[in-house]
N, CA, C and O atoms as a GROMACS GRO file, in nm:
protein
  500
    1UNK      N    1  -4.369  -1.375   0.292
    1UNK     CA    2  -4.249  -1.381   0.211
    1UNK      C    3  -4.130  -1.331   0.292
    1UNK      O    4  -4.139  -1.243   0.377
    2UNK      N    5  -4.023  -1.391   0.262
    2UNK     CA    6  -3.931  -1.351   0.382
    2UNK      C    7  -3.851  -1.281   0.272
    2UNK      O    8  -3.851  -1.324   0.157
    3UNK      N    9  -3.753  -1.124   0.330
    3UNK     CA   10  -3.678  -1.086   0.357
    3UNK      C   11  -3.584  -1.108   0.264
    3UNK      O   12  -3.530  -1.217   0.283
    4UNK      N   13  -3.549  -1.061   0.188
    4UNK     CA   14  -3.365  -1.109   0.129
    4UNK      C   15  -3.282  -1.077   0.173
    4UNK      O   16  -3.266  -0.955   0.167
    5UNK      N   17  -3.206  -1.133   0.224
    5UNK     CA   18  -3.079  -1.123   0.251
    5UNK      C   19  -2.969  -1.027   0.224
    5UNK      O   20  -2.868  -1.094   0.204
    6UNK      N   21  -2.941  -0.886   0.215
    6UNK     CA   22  -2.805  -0.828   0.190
    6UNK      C   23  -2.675  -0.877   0.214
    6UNK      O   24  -2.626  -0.916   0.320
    7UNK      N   25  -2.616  -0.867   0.078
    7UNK     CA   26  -2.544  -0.978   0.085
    7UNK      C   27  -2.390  -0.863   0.109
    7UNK      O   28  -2.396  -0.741   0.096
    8UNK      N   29  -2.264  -0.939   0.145
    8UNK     CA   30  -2.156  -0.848   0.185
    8UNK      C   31  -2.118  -0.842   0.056
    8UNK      O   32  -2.169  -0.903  -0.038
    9UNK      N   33  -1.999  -0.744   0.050
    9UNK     CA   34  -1.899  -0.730  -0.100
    9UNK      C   35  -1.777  -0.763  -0.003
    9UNK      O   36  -1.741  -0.711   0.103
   10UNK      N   37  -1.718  -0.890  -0.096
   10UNK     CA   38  -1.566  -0.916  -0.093
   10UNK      C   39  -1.501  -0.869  -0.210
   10UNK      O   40  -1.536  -0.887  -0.327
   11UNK      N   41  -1.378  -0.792  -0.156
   11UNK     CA   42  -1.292  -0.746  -0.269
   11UNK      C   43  -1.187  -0.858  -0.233
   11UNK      O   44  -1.149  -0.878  -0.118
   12UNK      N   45  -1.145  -0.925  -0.337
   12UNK     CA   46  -1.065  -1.020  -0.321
   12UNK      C   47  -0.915  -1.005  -0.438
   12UNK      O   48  -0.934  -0.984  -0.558
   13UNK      N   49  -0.767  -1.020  -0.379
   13UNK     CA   50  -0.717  -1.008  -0.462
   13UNK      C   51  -0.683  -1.127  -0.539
   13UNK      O   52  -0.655  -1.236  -0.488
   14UNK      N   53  -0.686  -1.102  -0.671
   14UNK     CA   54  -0.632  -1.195  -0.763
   14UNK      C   55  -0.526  -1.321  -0.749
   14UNK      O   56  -0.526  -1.428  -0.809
   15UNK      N   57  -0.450  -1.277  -0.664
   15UNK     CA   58  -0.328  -1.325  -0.617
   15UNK      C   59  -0.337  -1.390  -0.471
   15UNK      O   60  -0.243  -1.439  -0.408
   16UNK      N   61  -0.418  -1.384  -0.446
   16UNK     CA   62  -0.431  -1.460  -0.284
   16UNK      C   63  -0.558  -1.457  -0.257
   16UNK      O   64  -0.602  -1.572  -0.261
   17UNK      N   65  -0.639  -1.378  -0.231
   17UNK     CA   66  -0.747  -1.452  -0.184
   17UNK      C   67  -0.880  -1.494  -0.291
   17UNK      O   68  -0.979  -1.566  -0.279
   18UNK      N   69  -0.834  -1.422  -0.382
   18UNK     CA   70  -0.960  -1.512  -0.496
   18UNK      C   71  -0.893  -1.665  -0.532
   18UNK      O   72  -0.972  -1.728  -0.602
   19UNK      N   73  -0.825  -1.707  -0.515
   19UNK     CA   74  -0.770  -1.821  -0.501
   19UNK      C   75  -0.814  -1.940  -0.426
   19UNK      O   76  -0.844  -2.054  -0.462
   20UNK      N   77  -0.808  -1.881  -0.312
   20UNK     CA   78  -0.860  -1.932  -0.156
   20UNK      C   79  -1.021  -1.948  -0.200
   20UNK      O   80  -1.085  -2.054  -0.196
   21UNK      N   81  -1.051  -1.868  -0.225
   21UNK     CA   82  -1.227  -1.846  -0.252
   21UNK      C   83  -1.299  -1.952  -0.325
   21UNK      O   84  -1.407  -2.004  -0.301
   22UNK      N   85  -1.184  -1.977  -0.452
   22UNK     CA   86  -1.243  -2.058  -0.575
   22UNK      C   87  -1.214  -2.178  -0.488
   22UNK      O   88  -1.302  -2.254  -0.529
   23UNK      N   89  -1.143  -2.251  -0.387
   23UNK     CA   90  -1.167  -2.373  -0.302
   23UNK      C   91  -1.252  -2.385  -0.196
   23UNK      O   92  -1.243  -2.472  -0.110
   24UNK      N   93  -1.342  -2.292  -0.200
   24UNK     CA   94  -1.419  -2.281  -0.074
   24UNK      C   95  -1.587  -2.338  -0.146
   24UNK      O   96  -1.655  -2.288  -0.236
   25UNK      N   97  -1.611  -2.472  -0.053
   25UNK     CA   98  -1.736  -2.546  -0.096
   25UNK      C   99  -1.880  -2.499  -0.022
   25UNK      O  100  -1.983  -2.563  -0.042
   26UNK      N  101  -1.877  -2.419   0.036
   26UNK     CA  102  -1.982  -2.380   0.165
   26UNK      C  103  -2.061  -2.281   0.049
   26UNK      O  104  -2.024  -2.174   0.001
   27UNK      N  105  -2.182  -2.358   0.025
   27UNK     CA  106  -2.259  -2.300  -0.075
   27UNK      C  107  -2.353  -2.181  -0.016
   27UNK      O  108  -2.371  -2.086  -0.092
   28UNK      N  109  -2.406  -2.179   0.096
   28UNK     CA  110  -2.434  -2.148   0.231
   28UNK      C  111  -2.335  -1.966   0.262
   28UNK      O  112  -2.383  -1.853   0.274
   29UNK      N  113  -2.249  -1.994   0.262
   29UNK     CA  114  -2.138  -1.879   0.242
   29UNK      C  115  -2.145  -1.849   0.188
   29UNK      O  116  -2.175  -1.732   0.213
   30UNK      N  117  -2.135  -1.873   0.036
   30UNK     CA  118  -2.095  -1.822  -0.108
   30UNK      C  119  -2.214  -1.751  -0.141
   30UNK      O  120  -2.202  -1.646  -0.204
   31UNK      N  121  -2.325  -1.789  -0.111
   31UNK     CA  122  -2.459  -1.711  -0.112
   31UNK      C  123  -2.484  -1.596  -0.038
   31UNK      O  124  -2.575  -1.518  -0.065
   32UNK      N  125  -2.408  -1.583   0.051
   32UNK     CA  126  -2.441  -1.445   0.130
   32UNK      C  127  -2.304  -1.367   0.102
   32UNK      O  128  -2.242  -1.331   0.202
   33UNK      N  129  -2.269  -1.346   0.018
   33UNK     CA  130  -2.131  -1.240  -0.026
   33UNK      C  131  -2.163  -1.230  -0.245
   33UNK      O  132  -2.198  -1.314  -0.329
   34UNK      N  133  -2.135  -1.120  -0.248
   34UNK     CA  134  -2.047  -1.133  -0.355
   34UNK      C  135  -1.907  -1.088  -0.368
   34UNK      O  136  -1.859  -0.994  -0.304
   35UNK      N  137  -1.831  -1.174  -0.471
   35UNK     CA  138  -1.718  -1.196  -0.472
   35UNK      C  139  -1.656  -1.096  -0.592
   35UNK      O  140  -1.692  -1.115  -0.708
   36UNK      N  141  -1.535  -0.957  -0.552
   36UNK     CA  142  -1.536  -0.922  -0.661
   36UNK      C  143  -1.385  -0.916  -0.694
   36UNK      O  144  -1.332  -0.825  -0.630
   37UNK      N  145  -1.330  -0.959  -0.744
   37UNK     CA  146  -1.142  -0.999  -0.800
   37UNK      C  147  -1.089  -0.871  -0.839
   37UNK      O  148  -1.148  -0.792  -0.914
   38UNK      N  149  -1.000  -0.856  -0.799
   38UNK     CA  150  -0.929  -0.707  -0.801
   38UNK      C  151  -0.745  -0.775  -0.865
   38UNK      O  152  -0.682  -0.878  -0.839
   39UNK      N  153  -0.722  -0.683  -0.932
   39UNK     CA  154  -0.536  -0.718  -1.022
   39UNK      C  155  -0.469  -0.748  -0.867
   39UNK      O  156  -0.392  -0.842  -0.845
   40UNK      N  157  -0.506  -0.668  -0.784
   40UNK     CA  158  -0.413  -0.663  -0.652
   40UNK      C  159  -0.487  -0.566  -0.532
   40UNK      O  160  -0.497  -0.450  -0.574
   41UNK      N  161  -0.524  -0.579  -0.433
   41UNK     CA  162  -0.603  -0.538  -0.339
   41UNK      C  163  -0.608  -0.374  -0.326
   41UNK      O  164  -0.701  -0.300  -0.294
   42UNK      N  165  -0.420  -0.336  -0.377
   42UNK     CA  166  -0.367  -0.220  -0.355
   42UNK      C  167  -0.493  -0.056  -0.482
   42UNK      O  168  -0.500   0.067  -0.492
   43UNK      N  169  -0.563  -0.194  -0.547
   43UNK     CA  170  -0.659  -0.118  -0.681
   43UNK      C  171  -0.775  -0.080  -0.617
   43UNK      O  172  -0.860  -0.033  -0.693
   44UNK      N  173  -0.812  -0.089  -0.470
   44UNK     CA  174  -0.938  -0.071  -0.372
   44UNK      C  175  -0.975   0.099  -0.417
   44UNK      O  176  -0.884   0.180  -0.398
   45UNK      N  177  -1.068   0.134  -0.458
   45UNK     CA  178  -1.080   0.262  -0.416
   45UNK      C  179  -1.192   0.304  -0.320
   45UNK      O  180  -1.295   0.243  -0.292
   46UNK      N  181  -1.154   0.411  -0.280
   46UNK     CA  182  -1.274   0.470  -0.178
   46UNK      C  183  -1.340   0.461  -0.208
   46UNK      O  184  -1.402   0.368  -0.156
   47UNK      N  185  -1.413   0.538  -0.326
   47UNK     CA  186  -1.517   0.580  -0.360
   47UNK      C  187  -1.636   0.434  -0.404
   47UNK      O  188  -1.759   0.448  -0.410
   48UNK      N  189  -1.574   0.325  -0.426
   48UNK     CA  190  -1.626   0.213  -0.486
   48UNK      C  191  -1.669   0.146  -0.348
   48UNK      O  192  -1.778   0.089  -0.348
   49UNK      N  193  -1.588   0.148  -0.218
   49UNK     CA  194  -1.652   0.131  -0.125
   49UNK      C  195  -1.772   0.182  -0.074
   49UNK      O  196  -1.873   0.133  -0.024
   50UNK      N  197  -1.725   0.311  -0.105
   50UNK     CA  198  -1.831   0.417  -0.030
   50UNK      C  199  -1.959   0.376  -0.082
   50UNK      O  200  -2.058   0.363  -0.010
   51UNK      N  201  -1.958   0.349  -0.256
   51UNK     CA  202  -2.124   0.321  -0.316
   51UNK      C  203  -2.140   0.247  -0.287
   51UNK      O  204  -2.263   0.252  -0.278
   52UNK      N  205  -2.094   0.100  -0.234
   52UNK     CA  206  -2.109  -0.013  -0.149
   52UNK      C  207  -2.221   0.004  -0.079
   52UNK      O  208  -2.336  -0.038  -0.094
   53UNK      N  209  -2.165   0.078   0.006
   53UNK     CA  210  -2.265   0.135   0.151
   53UNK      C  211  -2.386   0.244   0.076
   53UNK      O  212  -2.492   0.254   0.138
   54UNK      N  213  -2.377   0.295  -0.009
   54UNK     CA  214  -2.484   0.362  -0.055
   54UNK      C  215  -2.558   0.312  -0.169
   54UNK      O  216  -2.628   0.380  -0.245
   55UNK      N  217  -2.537   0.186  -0.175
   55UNK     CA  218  -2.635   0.083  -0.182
   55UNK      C  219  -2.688  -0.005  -0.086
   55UNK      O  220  -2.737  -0.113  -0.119
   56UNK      N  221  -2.682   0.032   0.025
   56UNK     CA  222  -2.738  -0.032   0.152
   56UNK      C  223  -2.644  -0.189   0.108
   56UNK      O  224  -2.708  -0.289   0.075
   57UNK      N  225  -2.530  -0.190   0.111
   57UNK     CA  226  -2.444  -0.312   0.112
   57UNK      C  227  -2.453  -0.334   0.281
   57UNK      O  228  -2.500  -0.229   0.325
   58UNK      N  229  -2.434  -0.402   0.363
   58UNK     CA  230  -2.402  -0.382   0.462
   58UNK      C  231  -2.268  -0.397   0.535
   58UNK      O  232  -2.250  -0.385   0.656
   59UNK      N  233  -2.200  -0.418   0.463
   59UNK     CA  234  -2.061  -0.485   0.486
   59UNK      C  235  -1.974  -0.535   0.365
   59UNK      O  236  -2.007  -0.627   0.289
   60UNK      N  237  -1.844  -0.454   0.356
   60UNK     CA  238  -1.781  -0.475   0.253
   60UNK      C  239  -1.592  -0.509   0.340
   60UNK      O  240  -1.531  -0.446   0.426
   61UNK      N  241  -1.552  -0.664   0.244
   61UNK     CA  242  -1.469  -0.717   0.314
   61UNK      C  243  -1.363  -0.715   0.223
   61UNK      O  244  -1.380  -0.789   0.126
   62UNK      N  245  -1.234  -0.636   0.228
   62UNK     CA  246  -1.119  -0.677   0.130
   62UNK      C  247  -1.027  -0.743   0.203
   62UNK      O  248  -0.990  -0.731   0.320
   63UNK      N  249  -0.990  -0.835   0.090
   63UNK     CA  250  -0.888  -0.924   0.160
   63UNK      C  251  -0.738  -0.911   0.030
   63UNK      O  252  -0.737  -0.889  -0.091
   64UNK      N  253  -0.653  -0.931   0.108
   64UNK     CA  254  -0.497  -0.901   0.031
   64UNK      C  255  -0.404  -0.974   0.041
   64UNK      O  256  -0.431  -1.088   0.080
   65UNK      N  257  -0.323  -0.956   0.026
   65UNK     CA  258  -0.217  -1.072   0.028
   65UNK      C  259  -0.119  -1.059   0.154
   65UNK      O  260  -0.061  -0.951   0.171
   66UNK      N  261  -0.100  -1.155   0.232
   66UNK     CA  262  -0.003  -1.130   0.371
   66UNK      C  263   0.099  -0.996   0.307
   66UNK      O  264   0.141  -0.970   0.195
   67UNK      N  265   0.111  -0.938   0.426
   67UNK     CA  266   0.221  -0.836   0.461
   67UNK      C  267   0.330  -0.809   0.342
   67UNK      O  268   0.341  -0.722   0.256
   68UNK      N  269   0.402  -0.919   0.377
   68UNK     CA  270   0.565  -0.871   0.316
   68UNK      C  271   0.526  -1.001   0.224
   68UNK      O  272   0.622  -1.077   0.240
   69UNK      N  273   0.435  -1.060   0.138
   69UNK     CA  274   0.415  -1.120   0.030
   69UNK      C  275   0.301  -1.060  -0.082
   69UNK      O  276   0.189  -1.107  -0.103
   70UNK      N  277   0.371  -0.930  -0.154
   70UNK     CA  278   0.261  -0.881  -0.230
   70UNK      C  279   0.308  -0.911  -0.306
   70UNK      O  280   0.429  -0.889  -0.305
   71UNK      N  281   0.259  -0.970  -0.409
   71UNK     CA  282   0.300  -0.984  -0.576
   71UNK      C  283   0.357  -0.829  -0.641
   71UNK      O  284   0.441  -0.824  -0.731
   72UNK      N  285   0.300  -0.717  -0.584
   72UNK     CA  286   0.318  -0.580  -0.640
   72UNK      C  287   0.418  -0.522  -0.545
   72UNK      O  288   0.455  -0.405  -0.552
   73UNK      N  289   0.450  -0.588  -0.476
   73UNK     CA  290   0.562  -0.504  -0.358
   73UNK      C  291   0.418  -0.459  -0.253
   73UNK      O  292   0.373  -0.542  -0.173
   74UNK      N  293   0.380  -0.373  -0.262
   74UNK     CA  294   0.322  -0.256  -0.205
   74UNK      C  295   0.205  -0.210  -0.173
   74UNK      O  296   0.173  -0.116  -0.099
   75UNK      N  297   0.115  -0.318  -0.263
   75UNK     CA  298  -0.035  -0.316  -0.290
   75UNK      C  299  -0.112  -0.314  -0.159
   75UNK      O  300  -0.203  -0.241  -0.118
   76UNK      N  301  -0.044  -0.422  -0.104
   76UNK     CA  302  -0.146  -0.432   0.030
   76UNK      C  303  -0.141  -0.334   0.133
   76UNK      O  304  -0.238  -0.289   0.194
   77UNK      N  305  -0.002  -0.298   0.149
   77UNK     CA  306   0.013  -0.161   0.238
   77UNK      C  307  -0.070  -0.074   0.168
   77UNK      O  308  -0.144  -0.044   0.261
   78UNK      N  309  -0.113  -0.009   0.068
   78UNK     CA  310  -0.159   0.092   0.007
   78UNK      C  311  -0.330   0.064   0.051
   78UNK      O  312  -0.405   0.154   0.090
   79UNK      N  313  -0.371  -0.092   0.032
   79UNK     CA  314  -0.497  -0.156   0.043
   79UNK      C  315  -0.556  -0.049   0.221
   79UNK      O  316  -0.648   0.022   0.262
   80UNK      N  317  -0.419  -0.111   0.268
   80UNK     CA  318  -0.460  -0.080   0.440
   80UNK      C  319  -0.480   0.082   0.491
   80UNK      O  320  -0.545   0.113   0.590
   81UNK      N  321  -0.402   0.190   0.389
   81UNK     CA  322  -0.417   0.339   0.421
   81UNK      C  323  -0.529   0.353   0.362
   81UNK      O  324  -0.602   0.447   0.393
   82UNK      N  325  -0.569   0.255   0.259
   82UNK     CA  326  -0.726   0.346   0.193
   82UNK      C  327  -0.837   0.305   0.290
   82UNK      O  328  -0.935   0.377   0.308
   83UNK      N  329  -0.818   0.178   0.357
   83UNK     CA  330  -0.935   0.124   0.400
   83UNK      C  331  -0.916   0.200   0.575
   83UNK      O  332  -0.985   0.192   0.676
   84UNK      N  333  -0.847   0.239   0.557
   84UNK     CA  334  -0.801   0.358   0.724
   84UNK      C  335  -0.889   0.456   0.662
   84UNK      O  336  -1.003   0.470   0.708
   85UNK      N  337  -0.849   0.525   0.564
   85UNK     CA  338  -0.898   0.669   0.496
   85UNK      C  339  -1.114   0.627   0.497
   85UNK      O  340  -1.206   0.706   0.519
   86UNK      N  341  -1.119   0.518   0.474
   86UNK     CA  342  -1.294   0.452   0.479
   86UNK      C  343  -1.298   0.445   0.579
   86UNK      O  344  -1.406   0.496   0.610
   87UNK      N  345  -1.256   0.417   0.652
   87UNK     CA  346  -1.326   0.410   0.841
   87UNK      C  347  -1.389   0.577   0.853
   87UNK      O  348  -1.500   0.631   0.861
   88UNK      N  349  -1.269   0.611   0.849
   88UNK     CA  350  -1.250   0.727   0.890
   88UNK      C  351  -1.376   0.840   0.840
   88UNK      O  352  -1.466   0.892   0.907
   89UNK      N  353  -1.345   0.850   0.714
   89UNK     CA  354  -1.520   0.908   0.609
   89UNK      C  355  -1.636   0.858   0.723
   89UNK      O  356  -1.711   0.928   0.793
   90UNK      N  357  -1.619   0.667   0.713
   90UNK     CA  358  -1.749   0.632   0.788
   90UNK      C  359  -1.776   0.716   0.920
   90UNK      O  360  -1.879   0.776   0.948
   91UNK      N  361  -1.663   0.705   0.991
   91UNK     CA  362  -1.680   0.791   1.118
   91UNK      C  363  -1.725   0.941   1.131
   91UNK      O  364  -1.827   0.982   1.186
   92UNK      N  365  -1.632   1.009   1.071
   92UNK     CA  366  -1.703   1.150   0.986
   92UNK      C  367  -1.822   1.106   1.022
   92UNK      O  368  -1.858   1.123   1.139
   93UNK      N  369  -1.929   1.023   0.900
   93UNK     CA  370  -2.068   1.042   0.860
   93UNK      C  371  -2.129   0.978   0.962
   93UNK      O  372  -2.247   0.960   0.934
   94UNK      N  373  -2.100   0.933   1.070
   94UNK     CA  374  -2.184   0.868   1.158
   94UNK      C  375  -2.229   0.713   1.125
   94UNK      O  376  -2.330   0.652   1.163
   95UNK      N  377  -2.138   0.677   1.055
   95UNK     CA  378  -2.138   0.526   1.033
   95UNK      C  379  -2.019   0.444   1.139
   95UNK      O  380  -1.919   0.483   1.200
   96UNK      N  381  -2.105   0.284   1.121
   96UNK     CA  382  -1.981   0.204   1.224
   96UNK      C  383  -1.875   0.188   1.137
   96UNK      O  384  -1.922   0.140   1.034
   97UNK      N  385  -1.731   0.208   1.125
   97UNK     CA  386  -1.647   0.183   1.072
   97UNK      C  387  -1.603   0.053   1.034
   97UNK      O  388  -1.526   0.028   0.942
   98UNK      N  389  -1.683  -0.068   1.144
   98UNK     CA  390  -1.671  -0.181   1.138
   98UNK      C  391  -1.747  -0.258   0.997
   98UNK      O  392  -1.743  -0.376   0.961
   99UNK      N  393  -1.811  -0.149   0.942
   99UNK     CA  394  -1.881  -0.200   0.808
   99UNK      C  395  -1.758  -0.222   0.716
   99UNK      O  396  -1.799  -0.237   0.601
  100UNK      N  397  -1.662  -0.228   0.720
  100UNK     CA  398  -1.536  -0.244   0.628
  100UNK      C  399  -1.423  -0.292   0.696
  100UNK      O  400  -1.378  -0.247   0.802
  101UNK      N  401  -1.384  -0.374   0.637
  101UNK     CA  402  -1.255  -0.480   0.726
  101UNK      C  403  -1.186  -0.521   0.611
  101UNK      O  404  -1.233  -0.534   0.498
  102UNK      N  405  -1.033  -0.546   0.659
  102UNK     CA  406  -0.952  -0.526   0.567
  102UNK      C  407  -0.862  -0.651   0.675
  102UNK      O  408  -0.824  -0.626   0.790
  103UNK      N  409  -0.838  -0.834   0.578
  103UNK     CA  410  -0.786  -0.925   0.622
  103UNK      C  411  -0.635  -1.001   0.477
  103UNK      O  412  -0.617  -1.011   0.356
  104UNK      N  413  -0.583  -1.026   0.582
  104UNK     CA  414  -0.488  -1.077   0.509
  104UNK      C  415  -0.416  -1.204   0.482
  104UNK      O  416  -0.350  -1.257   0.571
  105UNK      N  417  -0.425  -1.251   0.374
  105UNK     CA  418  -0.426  -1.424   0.384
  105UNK      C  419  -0.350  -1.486   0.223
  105UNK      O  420  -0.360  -1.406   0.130
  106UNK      N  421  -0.314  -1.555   0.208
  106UNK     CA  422  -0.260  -1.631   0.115
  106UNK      C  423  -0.318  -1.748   0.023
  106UNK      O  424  -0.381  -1.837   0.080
  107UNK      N  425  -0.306  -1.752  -0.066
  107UNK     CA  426  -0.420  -1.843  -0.197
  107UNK      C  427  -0.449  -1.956  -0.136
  107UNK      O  428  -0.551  -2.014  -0.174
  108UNK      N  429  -0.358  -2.024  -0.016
  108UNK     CA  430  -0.357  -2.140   0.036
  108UNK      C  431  -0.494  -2.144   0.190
  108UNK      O  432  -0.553  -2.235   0.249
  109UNK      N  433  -0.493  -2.030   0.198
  109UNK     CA  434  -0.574  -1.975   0.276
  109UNK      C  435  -0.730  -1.962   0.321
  109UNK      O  436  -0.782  -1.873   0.387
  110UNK      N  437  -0.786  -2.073   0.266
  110UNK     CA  438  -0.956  -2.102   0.240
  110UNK      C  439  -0.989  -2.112   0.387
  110UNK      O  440  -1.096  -2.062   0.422
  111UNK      N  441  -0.915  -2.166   0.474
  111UNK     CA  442  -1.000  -2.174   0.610
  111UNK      C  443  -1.018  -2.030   0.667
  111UNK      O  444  -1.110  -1.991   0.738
  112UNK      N  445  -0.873  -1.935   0.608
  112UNK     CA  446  -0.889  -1.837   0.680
  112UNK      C  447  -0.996  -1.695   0.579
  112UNK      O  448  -1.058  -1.602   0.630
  113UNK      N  449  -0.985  -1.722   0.456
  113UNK     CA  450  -1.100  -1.719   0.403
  113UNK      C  451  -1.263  -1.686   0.467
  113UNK      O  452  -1.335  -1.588   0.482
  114UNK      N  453  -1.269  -1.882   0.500
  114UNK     CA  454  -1.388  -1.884   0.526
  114UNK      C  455  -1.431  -1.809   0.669
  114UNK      O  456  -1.544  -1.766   0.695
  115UNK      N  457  -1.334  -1.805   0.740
  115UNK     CA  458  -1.367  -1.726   0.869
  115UNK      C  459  -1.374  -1.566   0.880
  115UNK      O  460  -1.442  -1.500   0.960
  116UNK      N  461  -1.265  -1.510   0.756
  116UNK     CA  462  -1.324  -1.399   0.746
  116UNK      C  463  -1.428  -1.326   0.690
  116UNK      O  464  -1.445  -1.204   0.692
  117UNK      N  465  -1.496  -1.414   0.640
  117UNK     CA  466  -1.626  -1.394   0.566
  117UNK      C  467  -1.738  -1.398   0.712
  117UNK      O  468  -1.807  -1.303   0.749
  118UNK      N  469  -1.729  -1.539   0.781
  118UNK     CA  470  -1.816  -1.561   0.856
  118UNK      C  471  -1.807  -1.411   0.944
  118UNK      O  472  -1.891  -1.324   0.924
  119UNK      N  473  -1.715  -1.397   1.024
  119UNK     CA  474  -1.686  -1.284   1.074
  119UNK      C  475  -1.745  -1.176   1.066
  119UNK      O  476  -1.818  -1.130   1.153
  120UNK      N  477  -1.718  -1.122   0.957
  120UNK     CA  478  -1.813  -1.039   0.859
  120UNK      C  479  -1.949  -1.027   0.829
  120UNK      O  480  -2.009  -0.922   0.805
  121UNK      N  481  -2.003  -1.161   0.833
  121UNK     CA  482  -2.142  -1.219   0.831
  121UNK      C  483  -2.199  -1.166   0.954
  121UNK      O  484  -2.280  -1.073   0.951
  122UNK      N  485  -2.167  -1.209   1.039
  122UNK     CA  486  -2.202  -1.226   1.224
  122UNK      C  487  -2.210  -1.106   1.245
  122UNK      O  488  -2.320  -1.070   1.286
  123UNK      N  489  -2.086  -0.976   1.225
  123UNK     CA  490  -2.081  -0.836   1.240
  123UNK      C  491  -2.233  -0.750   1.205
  123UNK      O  492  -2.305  -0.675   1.272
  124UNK      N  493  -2.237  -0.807   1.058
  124UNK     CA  494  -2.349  -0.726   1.049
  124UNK      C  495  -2.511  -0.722   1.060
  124UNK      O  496  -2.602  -0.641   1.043
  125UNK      N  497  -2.498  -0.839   1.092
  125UNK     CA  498  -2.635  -0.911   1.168
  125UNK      C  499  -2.645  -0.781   1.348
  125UNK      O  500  -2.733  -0.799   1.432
   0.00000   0.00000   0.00000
């Protein structure tokens, strides 16, 4: 019997990349992540990451809305100090920090989407 698969957590925001996501046909992909929709990326908390990983997640991917296009002003900058503040814990505890990545893309954005998933995929293999 083979193995299941651990699958990644995408935090995706509402506003841009769960968007992107819902056009993405790669059934193949969509099977090795779950997908979880956030009001705005800037709603990430640590601690929800952290149980991520202490559920043997192996990789947890938020994605936000480009830079200077947040629906909230501010969200995504806020997204990027928390997911600094998670490396960082990881590092503390003797984890790769690379278990958490933080990409930025627009609803129109499925190719870049799909590559940051793959990305992600490949990492934790």
């Amino acid at each position: 019997m083979m193995k299941e698969q651990k699958k990644i957590v995408v935090f995706c925001c509402e506003n841009s990349a769960y968007k992107a996501a819902q056009a993405v046909q790669d059934s193949t992909l969509l099977e090795a992540i779950d997908i979880v929709r956030l009001p705005c990326s800037g709603k990430i908390e640590i601690g929800l990451v952290l149980k991520c990983f202490e559920q043997d997640v192996p990789g947890v991917l938020i994605l936000a809305c480009p830079i200077d296009n947040c629906q909230y002003l501010t969200g995504n900058k806020r997204a990027r100090k928390r997911v600094e503040m998670i490396k960082q814990a990881l590092r503390n505890a003797g984890y790769d920090q690379n278990r958490v990545k933080l990409d930025f893309l627009s609803s129109v954005d499925t190719h870049k989407f799909i590559n940051s998933v793959k990305e992600m995929l490949t990492a934790k293999d």
